[in-house]
C-alpha positions as CSV (number, residue, x, y, z in Angstrom):
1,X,2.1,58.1,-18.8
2,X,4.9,55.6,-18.2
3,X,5.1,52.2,-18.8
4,X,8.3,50.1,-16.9
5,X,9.1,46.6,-18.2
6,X,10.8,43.8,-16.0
7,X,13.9,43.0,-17.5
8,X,14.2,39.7,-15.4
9,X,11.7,36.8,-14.9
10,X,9.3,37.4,-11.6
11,X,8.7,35.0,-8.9
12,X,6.1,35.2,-6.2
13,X,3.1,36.4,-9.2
14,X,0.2,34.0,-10.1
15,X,2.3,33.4,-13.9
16,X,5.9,33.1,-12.1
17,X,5.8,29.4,-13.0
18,X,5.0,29.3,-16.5
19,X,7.4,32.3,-17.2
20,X,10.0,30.6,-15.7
21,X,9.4,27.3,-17.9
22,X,9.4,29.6,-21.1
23,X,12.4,31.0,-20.5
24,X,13.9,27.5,-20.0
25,X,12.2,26.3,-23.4
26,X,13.6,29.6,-24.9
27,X,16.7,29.4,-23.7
28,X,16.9,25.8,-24.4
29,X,16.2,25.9,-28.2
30,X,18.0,28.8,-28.9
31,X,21.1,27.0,-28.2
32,X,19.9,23.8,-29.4
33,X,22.5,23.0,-32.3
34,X,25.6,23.3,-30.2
35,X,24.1,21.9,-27.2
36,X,21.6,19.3,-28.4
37,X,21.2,16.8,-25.5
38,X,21.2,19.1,-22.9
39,X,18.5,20.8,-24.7
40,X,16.5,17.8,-25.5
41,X,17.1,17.2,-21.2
42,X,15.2,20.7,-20.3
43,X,12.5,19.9,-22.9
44,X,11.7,16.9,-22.0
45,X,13.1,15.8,-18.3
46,X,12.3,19.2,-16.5
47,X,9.5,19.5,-14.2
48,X,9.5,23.4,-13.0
49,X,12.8,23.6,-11.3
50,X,14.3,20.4,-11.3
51,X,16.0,18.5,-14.3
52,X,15.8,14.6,-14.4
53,X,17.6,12.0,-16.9
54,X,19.8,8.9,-17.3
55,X,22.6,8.1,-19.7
56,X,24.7,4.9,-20.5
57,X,27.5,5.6,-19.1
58,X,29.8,8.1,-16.6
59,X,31.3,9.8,-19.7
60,X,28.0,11.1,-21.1
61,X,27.2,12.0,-17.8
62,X,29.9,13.9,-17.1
63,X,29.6,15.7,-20.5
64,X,25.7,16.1,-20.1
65,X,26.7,18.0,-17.1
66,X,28.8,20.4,-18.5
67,X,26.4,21.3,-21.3
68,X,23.4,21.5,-18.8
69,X,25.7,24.0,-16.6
70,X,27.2,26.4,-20.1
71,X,23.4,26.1,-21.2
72,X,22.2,27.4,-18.1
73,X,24.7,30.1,-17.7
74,X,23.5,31.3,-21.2
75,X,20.2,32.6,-19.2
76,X,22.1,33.9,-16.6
77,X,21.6,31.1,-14.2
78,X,23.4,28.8,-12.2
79,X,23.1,25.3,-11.9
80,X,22.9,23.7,-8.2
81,X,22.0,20.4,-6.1
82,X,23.8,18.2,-8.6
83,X,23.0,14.4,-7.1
84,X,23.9,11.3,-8.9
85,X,24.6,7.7,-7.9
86,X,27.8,7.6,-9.7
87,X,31.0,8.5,-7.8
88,X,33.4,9.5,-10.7
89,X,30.8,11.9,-11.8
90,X,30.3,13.7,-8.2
91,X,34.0,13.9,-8.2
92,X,33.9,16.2,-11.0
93,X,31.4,18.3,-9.5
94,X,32.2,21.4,-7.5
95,X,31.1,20.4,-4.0
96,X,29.9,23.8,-3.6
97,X,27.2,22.7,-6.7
98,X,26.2,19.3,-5.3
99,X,23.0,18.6,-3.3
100,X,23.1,18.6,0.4
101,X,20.0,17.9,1.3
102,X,19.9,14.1,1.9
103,X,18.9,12.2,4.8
104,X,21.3,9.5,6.6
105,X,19.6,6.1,6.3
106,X,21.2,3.5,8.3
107,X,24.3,5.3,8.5
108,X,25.5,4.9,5.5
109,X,23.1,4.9,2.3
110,X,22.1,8.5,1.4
111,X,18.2,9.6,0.8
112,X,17.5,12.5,-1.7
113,X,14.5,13.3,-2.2
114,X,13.4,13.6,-6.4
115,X,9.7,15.6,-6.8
116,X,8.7,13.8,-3.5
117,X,10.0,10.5,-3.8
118,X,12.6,9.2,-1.8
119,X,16.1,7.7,-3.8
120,X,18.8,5.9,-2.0
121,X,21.7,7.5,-4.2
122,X,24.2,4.7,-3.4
123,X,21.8,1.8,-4.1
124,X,19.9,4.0,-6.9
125,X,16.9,2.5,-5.4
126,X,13.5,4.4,-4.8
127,X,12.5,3.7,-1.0
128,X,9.6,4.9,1.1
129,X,9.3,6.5,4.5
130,X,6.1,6.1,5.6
131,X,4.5,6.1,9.1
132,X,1.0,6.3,10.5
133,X,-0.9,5.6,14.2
134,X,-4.1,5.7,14.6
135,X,-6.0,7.1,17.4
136,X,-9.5,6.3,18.6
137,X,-11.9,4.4,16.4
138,X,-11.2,4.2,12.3
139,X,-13.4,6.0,10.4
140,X,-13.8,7.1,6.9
141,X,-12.6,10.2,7.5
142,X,-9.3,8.5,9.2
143,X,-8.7,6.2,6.7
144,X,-8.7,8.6,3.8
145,X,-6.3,10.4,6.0
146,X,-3.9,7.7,6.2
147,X,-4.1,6.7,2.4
148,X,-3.3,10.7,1.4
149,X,-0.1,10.1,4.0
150,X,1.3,7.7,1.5
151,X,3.0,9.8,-1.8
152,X,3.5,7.3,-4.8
153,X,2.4,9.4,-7.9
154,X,4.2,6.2,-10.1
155,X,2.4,3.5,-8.9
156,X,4.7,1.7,-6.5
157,X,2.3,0.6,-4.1
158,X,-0.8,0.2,-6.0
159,X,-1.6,-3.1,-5.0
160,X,-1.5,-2.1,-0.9
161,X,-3.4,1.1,-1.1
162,X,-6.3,-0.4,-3.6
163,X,-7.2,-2.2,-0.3
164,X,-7.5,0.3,2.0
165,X,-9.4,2.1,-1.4
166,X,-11.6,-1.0,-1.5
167,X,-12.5,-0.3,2.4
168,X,-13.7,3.0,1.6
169,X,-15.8,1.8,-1.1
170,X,-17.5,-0.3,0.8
171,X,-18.0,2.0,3.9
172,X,-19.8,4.6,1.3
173,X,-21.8,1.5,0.3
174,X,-23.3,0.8,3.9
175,X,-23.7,4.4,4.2
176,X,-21.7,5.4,6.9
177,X,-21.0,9.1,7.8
178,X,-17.3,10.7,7.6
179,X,-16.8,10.5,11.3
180,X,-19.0,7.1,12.0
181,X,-16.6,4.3,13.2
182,X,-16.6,1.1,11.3
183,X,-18.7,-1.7,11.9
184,X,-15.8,-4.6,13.7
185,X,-15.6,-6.5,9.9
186,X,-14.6,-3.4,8.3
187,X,-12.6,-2.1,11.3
188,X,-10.7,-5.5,11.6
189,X,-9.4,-5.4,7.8
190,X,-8.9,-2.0,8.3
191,X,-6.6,-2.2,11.5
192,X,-4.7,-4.8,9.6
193,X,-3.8,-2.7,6.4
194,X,-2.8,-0.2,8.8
195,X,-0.4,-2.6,10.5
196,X,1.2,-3.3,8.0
197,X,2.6,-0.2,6.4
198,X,5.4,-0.1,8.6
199,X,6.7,-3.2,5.7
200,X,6.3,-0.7,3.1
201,X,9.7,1.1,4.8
202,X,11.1,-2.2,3.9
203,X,10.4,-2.1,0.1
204,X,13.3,-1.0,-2.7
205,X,12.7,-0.5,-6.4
206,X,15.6,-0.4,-8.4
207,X,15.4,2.9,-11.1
208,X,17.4,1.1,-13.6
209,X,15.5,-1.9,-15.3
210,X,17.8,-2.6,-18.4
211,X,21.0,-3.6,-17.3
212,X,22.4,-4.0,-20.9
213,X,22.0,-1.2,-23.4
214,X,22.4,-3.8,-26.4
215,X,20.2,-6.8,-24.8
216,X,16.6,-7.3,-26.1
217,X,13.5,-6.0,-24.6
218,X,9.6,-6.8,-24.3
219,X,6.8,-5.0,-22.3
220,X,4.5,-7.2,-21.0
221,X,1.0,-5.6,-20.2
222,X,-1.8,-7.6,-18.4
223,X,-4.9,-6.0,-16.7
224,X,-8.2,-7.4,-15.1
225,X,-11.0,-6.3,-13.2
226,X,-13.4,-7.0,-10.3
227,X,-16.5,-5.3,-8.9
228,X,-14.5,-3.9,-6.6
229,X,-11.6,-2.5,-8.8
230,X,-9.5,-2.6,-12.1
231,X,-5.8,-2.7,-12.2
232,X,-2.9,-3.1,-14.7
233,X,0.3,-4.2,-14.3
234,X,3.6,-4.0,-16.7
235,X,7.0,-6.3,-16.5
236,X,10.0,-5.5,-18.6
237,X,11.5,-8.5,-19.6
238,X,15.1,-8.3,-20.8
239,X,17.3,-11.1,-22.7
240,X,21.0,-10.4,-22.4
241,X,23.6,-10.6,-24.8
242,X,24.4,-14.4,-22.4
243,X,20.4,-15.6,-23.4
244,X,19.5,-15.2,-20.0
């Protein structure tokens, strides 16, 4: 009997993902003295293949860059799809390394798209593309459709799609059947939620909240609830070094 053992990591088997995130670890804390933020960066800003973090300022970046790429290399892999809304940074970026997957908005502002969500690079601004006709009478089936259409895994939009959440409720309520079209009250609130998720390609949320590394800040937290739904809502509230 022989017995062979793969001497690099697999892709395309059932545990490909979880090996590939314990050699990261691995690799990460082995080297974890000389190169201790980019190791803290894989531990705890890496989602499968992608690595995502902030720092204060270009020089950090620049030299969280390096240690992410000699890290890296340490496992035998390169580094690739470098993005970042700073210029001096890209500029010490081989171009052959940098992202090139982005999308021309307006003819100017580029669109990468970070684990789904869309970030305007220049502006470092999360925007949304979202579009959505409907054909025939609105059902629940249709509606449910439409709501899935919109990606916002933080929470962006929360306070548009609840609606269109609170419409379903209500049509599972006066029992209606996945294909049934909606009686004209519900159909008229629904046709107008539609309508207006074309303005939700209008929305920008800046990624940076603190503006000021040394300025004071305080997370304010309020929720409520209704017999229709429950929500929370956070604000950051910043004082700056000028009392503003």
């Amino acid at each position: 009997t022989k017995e062979f053992e793969f001497l690099r990591v697999v892709f395309g088997v059932s545990a490909s993902p979880f090996l590939a995130q314990l050699v990261s670890r691995v690799n990460a804390r082995k080297y974890v003295d000389k190169y201790t933020r980019a190791a803290e960066v894989i531990e705890d800003s890496t989602y499968m293949d992608d690595c995502l973090d902030s720092v204060n300022s270009e020089e950090d970046a620049i030299k969280l860059y390096i240690e992410l790429k000699e890290i890296w290399q340490k496992a035998g892999m390169k580094t690739r799809k470098w993005v970042t809304n700073s210029k001096t940074v890209l500029q010490k970026i081989p171009k052959e390394e940098r992202s090139v997957e982005a999308e021309i908005c307006n003819g100017e502002d580029r669109i990468i798209t970070v684990l789904g969500l869309k970030w305007l690079s220049e502006e470092d601004a999360f925007v949304f593309q979202v579009q959505s006709t409907l054909q025939g009478k609105i059902s629940k089936r249709k509606l449910l459709s439409i709501i899935a259409r919109i990606f916002d895994p933080m929470g962006f939009l929360s306070a548009y799609i609840i609606t269109a959440k609170i419409l379903i409720q209500e049509a599972w309520i006066k029992g209606l059947e996945w294909d049934e079209g909606f009686p004209s009250d519900l159909a008229m609130r629904a046709d107008n939620w539609i309508n207006g998720i074309s303005k939700l390609n209008e929305i920008k949320i800046e990624r940076r909240l603190l503006k000021e590394s040394d300025s004071k800040a305080e997370l304010h937290i309020f929720v409520d609830a209704s017999k229709d739904a429950y929500g929370a809502v956070a604000y950051v509230r910043q004082q700056t070094s000028g009392g503003i």
